[in-house]
N, CA, C and O atoms as a GROMACS GRO file, in nm:
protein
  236
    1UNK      N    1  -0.110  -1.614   4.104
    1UNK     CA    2  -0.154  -1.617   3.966
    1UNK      C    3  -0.285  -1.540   3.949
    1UNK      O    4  -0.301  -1.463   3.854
    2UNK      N    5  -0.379  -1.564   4.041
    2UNK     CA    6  -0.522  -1.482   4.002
    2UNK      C    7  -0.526  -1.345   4.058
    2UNK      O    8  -0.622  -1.270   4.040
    3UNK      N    9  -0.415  -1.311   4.128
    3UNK     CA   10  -0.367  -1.178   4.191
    3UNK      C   11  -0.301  -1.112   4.091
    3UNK      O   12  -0.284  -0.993   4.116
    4UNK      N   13  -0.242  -1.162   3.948
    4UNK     CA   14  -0.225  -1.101   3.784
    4UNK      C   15  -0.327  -1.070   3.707
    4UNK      O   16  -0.340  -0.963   3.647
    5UNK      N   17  -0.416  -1.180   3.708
    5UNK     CA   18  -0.488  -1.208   3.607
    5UNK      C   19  -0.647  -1.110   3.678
    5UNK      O   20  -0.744  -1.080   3.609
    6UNK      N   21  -0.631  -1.082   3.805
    6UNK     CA   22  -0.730  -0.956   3.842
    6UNK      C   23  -0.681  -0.827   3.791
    6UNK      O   24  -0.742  -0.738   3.732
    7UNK      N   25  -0.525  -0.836   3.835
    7UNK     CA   26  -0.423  -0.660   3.756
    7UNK      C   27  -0.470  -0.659   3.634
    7UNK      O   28  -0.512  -0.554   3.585
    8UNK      N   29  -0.470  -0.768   3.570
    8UNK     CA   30  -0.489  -0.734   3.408
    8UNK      C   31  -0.625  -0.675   3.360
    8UNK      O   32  -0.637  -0.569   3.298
    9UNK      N   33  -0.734  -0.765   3.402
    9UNK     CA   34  -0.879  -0.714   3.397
    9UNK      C   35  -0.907  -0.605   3.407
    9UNK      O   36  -0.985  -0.552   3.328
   10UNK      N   37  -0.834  -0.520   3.541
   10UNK     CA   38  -0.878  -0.392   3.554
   10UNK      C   39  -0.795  -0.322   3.521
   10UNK      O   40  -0.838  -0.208   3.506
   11UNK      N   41  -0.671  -0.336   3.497
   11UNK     CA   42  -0.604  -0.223   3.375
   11UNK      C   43  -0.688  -0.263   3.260
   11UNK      O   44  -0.729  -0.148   3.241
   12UNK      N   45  -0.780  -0.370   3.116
   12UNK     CA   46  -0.796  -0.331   3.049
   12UNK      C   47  -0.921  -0.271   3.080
   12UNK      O   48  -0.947  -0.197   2.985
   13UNK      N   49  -1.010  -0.266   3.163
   13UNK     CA   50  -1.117  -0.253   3.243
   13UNK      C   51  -1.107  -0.071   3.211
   13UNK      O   52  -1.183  -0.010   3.136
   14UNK      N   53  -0.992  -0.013   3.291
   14UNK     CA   54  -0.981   0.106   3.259
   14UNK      C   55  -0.909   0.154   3.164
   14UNK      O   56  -0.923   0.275   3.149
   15UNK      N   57  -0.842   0.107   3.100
   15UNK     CA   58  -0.803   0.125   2.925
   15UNK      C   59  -0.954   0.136   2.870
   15UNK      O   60  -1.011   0.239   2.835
   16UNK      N   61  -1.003   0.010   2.871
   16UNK     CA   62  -1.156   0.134   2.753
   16UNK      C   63  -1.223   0.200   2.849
   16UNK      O   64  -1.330   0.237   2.801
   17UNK      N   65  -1.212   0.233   2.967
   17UNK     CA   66  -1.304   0.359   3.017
   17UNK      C   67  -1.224   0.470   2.991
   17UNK      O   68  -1.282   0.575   3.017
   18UNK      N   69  -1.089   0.487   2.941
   18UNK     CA   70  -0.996   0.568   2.935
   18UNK      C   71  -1.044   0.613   2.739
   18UNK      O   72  -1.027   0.730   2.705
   19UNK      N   73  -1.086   0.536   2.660
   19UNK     CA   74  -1.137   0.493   2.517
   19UNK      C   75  -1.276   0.595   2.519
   19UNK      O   76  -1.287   0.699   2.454
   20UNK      N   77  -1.381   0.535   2.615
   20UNK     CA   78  -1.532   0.582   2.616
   20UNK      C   79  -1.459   0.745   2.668
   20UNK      O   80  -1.487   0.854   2.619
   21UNK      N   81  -1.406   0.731   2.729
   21UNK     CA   82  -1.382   0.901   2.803
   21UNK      C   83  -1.352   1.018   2.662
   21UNK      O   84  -1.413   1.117   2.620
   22UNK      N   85  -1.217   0.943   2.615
   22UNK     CA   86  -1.184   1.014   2.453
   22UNK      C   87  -1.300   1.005   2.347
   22UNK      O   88  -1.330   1.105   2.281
   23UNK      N   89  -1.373   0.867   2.330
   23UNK     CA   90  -1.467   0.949   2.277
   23UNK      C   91  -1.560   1.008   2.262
   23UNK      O   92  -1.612   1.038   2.154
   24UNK      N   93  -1.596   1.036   2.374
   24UNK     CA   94  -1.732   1.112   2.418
   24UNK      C   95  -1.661   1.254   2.387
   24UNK      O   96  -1.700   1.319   2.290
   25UNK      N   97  -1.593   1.286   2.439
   25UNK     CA   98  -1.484   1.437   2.463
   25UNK      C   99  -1.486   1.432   2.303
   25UNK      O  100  -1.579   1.499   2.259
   26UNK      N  101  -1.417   1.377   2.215
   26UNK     CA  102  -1.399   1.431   2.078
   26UNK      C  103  -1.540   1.430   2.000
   26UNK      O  104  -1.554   1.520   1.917
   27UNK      N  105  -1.636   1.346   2.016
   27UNK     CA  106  -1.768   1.396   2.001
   27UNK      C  107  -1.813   1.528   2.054
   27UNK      O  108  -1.870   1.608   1.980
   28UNK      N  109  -1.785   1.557   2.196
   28UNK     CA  110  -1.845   1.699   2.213
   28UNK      C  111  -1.762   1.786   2.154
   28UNK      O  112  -1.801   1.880   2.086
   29UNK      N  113  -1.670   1.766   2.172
   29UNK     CA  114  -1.559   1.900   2.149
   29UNK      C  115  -1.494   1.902   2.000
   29UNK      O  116  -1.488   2.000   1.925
   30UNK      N  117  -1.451   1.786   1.980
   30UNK     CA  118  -1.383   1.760   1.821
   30UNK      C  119  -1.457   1.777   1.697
   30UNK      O  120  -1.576   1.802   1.678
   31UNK      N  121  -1.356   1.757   1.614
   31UNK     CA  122  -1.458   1.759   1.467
   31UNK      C  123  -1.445   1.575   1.422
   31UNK      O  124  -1.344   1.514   1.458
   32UNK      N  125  -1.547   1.508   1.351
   32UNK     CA  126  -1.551   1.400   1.350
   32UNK      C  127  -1.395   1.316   1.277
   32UNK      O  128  -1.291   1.362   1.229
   33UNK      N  129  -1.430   1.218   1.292
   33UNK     CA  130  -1.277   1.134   1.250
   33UNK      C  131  -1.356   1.113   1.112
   33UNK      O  132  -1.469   1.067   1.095
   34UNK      N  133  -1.237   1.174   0.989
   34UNK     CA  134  -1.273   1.135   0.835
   34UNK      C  135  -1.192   1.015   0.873
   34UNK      O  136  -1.102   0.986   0.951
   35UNK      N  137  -1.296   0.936   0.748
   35UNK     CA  138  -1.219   0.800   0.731
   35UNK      C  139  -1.066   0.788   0.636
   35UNK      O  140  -1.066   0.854   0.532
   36UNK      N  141  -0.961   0.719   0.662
   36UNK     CA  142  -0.855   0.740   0.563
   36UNK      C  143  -0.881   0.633   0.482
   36UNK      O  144  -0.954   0.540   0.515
   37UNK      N  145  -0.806   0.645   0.340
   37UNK     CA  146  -0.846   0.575   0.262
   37UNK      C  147  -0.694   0.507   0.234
   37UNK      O  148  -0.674   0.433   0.137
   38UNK      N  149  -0.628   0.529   0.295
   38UNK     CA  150  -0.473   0.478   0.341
   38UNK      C  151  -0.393   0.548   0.211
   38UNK      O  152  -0.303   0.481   0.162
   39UNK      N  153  -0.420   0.668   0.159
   39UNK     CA  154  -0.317   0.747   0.080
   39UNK      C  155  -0.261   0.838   0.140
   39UNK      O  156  -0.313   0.839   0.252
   40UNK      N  157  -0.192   0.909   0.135
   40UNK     CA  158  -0.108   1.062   0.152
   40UNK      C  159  -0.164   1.151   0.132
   40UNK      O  160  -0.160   1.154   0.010
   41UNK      N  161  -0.220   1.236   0.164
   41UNK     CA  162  -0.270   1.376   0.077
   41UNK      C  163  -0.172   1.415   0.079
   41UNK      O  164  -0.081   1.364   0.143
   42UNK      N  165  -0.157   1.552  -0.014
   42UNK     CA  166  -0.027   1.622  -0.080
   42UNK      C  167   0.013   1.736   0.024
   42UNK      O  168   0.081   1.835  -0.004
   43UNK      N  169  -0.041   1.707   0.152
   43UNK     CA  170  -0.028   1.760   0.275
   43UNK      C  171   0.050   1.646   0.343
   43UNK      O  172   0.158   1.680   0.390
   44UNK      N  173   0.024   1.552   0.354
   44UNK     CA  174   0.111   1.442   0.479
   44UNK      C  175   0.261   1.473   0.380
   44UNK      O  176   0.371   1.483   0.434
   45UNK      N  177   0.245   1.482   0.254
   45UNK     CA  178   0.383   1.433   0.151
   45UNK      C  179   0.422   1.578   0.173
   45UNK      O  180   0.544   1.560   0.174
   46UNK      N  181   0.407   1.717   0.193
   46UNK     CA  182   0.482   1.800   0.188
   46UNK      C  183   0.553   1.797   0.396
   46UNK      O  184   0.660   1.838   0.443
   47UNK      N  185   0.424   1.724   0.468
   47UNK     CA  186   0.479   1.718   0.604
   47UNK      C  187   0.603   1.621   0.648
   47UNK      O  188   0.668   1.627   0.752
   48UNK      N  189   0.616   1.538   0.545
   48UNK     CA  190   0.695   1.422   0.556
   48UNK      C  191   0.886   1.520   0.472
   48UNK      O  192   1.004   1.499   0.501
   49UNK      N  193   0.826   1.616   0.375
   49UNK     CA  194   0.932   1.674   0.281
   49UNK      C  195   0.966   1.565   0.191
   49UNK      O  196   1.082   1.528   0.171
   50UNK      N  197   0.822   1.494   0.116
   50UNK     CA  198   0.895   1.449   0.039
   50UNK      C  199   0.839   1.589  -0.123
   50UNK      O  200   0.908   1.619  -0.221
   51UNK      N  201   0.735   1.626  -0.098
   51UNK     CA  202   0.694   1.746  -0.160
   51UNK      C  203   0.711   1.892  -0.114
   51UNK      O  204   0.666   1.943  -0.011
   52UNK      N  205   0.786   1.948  -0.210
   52UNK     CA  206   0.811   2.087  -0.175
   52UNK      C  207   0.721   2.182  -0.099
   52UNK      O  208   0.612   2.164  -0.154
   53UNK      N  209   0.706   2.261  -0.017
   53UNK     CA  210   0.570   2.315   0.069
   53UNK      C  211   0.485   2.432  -0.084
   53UNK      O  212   0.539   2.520  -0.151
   54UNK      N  213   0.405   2.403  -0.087
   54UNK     CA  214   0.333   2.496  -0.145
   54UNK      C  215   0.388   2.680  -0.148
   54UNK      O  216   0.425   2.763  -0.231
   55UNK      N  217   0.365   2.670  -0.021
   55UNK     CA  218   0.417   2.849   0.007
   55UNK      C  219   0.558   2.862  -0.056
   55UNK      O  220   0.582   2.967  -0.116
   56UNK      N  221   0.665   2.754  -0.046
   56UNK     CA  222   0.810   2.779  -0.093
   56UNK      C  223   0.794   2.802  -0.283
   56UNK      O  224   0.888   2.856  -0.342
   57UNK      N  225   0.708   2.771  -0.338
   57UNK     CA  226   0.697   2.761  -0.439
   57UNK      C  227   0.650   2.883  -0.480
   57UNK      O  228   0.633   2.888  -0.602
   58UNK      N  229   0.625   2.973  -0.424
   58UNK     CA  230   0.566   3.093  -0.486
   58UNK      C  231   0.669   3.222  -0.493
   58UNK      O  232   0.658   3.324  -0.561
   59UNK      N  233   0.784   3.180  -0.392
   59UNK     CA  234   0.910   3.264  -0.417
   59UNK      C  235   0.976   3.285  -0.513
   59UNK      O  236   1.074   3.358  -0.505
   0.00000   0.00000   0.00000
């Protein structure tokens, strides 16, 4: 039983060192995380096809 309950610790142990790793890296390298405001932009809705693509519309 405590031969699990050590597996577990250090898998989540390295799950957030696996967390701190991503975000240090998208701090140096990335552009910051905008916050969502839980809508669609008229970009997710043309990625999804529920809106026609912009560019098709000019044909």
């Amino acid at each position: 039983m405590s031969v699990l309950k050590r597996k577990r610790e250090s898998e989540k142990a390295e799950k957030a060192a696996r967390k701190r790793e991503m975000r240090a890296m998208e701090k140096e390298f990335g552009k910051p995380k905008e916050p969502h405001s839980g809508e669609a932009t008229r970009e997710d809705l043309e990625a999804y096809g529920i809106l026609p693509n912009a560019d098709e519309d000019e044909d």
